[in-house]
C-alpha positions in Angstrom: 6.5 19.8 7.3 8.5 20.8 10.4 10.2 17.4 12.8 9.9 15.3 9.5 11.7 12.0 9.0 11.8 9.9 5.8 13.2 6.3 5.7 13.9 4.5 2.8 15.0 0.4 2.2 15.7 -1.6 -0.6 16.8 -4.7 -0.6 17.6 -5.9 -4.5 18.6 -9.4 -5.9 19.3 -10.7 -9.3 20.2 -13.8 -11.3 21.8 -14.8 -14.7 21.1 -17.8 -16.2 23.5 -18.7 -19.6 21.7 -21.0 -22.1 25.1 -21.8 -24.0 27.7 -19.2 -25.4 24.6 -16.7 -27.4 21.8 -16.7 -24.3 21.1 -15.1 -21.4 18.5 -14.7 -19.2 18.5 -12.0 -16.3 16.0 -12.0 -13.5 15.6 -9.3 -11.3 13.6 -8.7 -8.1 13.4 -5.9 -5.5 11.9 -4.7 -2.3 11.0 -1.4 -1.3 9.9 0.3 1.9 9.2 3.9 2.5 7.9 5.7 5.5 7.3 9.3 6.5 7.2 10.5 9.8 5.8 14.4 9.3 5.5 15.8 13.6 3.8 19.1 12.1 1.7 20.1 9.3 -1.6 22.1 8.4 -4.0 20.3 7.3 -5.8 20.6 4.1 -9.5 20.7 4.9 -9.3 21.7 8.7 -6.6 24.3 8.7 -5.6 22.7 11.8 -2.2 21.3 13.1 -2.1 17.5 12.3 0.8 15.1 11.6 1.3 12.6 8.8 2.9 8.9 9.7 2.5 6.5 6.8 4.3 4.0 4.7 4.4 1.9 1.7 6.2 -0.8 0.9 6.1 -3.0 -2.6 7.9 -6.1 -4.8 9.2 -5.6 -8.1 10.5 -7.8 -10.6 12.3 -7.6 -14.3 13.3 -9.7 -16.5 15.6 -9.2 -19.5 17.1 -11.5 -22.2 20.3 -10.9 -24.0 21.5 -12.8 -27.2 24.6 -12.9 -28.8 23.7 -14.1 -32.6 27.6 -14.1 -32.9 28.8 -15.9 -29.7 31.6 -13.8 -28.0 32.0 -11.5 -31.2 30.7 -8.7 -30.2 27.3 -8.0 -31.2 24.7 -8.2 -28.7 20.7 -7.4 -28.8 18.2 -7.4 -25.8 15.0 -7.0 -24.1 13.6 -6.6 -21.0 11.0 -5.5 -18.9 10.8 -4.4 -15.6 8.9 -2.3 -13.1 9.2 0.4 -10.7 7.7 1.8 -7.5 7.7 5.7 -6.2 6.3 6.5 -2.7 5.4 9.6 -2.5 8.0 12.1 -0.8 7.6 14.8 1.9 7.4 17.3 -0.8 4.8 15.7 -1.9 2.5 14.8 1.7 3.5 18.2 3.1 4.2 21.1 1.6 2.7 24.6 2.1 4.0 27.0 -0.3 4.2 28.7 -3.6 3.4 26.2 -6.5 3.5 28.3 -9.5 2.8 31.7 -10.3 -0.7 32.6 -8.9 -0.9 29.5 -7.1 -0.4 27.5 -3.6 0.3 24.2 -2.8 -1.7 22.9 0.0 -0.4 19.4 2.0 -1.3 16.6 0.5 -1.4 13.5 3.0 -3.4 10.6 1.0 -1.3 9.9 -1.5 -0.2 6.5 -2.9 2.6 5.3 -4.2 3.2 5.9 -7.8 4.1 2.7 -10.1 5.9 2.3 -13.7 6.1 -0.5 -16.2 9.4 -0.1 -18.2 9.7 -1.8 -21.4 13.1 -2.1 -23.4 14.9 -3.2 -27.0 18.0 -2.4 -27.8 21.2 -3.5 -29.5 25.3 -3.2 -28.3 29.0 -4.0 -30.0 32.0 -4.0 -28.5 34.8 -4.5 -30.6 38.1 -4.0 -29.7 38.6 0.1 -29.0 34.7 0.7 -29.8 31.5 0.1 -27.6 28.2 1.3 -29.4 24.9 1.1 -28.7 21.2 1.7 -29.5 18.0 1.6 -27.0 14.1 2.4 -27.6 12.5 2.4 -24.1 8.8 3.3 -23.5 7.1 3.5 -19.6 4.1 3.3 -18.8 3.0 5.3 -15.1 0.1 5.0 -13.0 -1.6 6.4 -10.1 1.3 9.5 -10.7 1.3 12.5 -8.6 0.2 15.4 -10.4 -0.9 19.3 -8.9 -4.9 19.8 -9.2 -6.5 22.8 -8.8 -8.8 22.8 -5.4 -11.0 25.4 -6.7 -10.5 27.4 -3.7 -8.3 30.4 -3.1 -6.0 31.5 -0.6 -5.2 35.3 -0.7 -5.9 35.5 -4.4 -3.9 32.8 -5.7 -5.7 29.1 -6.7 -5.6 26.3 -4.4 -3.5 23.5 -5.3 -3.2 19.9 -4.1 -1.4 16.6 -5.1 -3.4 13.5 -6.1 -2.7 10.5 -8.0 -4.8 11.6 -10.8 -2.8 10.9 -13.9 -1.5 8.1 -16.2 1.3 8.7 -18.4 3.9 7.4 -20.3 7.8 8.6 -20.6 9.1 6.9 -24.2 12.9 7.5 -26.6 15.9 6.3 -28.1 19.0 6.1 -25.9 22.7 6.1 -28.1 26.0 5.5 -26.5 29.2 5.2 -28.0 33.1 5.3 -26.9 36.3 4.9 -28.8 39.6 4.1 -26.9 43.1 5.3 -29.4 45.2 4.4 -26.3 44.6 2.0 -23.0 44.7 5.6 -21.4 42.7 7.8 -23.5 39.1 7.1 -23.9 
């Protein structure tokens, strides 16, 4: 949409508790506030001129532990979860144009945020020259934004909107891994 603004803010904290040389605990929480100012758009049912102004705010938290089965030696294994927040963008509220082929993307203004559960395991060494690591992570989404056919049609291609129609999930196996020969070549 034409004169648009977007504002985000987020405003993050966290805390680490040791529980002697093998245990820690990690707590996490975040705010989040998004607004969209849209000055000119067409609206979906009417055709019409219109505007969008909304905004969404939400509060987060996580949570991870950590435990070192071999004190400061090296080895390390965790879990954690934690979740998210998406509002939708102005992509998302306000656009007019060419989806796909054979369709069109129509504004979308009553959309809600999206939100995610994120779950994770995993398991680090660091030894000397050599940092390793292993990760499963699985998410869970709701209320995500997803195009949905209208069932009308605009100049021979389908209508398309945005809705929070869909659950999903996003899930895999993260490696990392460095080696250092020299303090200078990694």
């Amino acid at each position: 949409g034409d004169a648009a603004t977007y504002d985000l803010l987020g405003v993050f904290a966290e805390n680490r508790r040791k529980f002697g040389d093998k245990l820690d605990l990690l707590i996490g929480a975040r705010y989040t506030y998004a607004a969209a100012d849209i000055g000119n758009v067409e609206h979906p049912l009417t055709g019409q001129r219109s505007s969008i102004d909304d905004s969404w705010d939400n509060f987060s938290t996580s949570g991870k532990i950590l435990w070192r089965p071999l004190g400061d030696r090296g080895l390390e294994l965790y879990g954690g979860i934690a979740q998210g927040f998406r509002a939708p963008n102005l992509s998302d509220l306000s656009r007019l144009d060419t989806a796909r082929s054979n369709e069109i993307e129509i504004s979308s203004p009553d959309l809600h945020p999206e939100k995610f559960i994120n779950y994770e395991i995993g398991l680090r060494t660091s030894q000397d020259n050599f940092n390793a690591g292993i990760a499963y992570f699985y998410t869970d989404i709701q209320d995500m934004i997803v195009r949905t056919p209208t069932g009308a049609m605009i100049d021979g291609a389908f209508e398309v909107t945005k809705r929070n129609a869909a659950r999903g999930y996003v899930h895999g196996i993260e490696l990392h891994g460095d080696y250092s020969p020299t303090d200078r070549l990694t």
